[in-house]
C-alpha positions in Angstrom: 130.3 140.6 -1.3 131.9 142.4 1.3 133.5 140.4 4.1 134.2 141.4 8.0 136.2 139.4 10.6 136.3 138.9 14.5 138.5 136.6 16.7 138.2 134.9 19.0 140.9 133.3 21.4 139.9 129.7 22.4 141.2 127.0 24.3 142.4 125.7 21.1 144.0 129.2 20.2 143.2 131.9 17.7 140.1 131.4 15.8 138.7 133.7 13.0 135.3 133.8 11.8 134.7 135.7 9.0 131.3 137.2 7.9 129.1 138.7 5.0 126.4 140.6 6.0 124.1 138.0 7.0 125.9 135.1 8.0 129.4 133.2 9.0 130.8 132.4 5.7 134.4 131.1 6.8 136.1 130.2 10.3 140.0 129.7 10.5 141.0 127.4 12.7 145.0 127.3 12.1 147.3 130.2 11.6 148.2 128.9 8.2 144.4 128.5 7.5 144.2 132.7 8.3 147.4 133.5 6.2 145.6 131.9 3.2 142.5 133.2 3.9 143.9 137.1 3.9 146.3 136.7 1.0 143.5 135.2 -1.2 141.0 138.1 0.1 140.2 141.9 -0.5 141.4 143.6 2.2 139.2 142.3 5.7 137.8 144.7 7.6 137.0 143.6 11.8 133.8 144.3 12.7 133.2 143.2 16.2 130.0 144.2 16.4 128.6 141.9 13.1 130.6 139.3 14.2 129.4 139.3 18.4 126.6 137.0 17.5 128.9 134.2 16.5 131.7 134.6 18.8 129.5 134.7 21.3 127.8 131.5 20.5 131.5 130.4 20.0 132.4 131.5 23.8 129.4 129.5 24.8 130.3 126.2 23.1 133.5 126.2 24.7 132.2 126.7 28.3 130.0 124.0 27.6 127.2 126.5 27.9 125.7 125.6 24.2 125.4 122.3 22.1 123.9 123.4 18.8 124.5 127.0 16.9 122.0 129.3 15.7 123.8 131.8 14.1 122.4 132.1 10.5 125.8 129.9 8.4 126.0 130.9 4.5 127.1 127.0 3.5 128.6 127.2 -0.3 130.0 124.1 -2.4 129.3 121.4 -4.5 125.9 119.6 -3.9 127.2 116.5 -2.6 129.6 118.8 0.0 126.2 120.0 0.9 124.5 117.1 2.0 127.6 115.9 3.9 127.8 119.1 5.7 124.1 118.9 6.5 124.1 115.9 7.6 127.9 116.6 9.9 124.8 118.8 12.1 122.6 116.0 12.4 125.5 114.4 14.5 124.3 114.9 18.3 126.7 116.6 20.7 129.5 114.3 22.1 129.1 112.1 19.6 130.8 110.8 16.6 130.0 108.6 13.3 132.6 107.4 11.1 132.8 108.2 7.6 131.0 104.9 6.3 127.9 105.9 8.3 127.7 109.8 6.8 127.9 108.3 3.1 125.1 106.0 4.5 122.9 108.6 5.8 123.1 110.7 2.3 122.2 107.4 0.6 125.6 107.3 -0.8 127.0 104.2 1.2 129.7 103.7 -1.2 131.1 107.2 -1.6 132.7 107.4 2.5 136.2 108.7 0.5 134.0 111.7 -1.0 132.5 112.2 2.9 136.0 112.8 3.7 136.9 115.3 1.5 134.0 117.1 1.9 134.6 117.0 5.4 138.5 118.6 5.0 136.8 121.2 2.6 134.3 122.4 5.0 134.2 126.1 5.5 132.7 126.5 8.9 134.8 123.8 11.1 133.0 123.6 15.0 129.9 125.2 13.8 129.6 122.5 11.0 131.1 119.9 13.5 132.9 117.9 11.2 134.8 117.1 14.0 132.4 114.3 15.1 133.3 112.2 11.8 136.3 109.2 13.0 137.3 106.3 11.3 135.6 103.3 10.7 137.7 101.7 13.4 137.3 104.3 15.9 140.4 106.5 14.8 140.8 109.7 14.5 141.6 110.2 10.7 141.6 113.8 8.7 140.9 117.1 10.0 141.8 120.2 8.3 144.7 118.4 7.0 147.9 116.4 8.6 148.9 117.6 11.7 145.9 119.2 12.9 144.2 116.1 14.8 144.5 117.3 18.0 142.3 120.0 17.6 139.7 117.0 17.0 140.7 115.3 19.8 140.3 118.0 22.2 137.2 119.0 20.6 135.2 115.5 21.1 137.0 115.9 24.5 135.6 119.0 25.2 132.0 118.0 24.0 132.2 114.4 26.1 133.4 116.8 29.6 130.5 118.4 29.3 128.1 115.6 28.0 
C-alpha cells in the first residue's frame, strides 16, 4: 500500500497526516512521532492534493469551524483497540470521559488499563479524539506518551473556547 503525506501547521505545531488512497491512515502529532514514522516507512511521497480533504477538515477543527470529521479514516489494530477507538468518537465535542467510563461503555468495566493503552496506540490522534479520555479523578493522564500532555490540554481547551 502506497502511502502519501501533507502537513499541516497548527496551533499546536507541525502535524502530518498520512494517507493511502482512500483514507487517513496515520497522523503525527510530535516531531519524534514523524522521525519514526519516515525511518520505519518506504519512502513518503506529499501529495497535497489526496491529502486537502483532511487538512482541510483539520484547518476547520481548529478554527472551531467543525466538531466531528468526515473524512473516510482506515482504523487498523487489535479488536479490542477497535472498540475503544470507536467508542473515543462517541465522546461529544468539549467533552471528556475518564478511562473507567470507556471500558464501561465497551462492556469491559474492568479492563480501563487496556482503554489506556489503546488510547496511546491510536493511529489517528484529534480525528480519533482520544484526547477527550482523563483520569478517573479528573486529571489529565497519558497522551502520546510522557511529556506530551499539553497538547491535550490545549486541545479540550480549544474544543471548550468554542463549545
Amino acid at each position: 500500500m502506497k502511502l502519501v503525506y501533507d502537513s499541516y501547521q497548527s496551533p499546536l505545531g507541525l502535524i502530518h497526516i498520512l494517507m493511502d488512497e482512500t483514507a487517513v491512515v496515520g497522523v503525527e502529532l510530535t516531531p519524534e512521532g514523524w522521525q519514526r514514522r519516515l525511518a520505519e516507512s518506504d519512502p513518503l511521497v506529499r501529495d497535497e492534493i489526496c491529502c486537502r480533504e483532511a487538512v482541510g477538515q483539520l484547518e476547520e477543527y481548529f478554527h472551531g469551524k467543525r466538531q466531528q470529521f468526515t473524512v473516510p479514516l482506515s482504523i487498523q489494530g487489535p479488536t479490542f483497540s477497535q472498540r475503544v477507538w470507536q467508542e473515543l468518537c462517541n465522546i461529544p465535542y468539549g467533552e471528556t470521559r475518564s478511562y473507567a467510563e470507556v471500558a464501561q461503555a465497551i462492556d469491559r468495566p474492568t479492563s480501563y488499563r487496556a482503554v489506556g493503552q489503546a488510547n496511546r496506540r491510536n493511529p489517528l490522534p484529534i480525528f480519533i479524539p482520544c484526547h477527550r479520555v482523563i483520569g478517573k479523578d479528573g486529571g489529565m493522564t497519558g497522551y502520546i506518551g510522557k511529556g506530551y500532555i499539553s497538547i491535550k490540554e490545549q486541545l479540550l481547551a480549544l474544543e471548550r473556547s468554542y463549545k
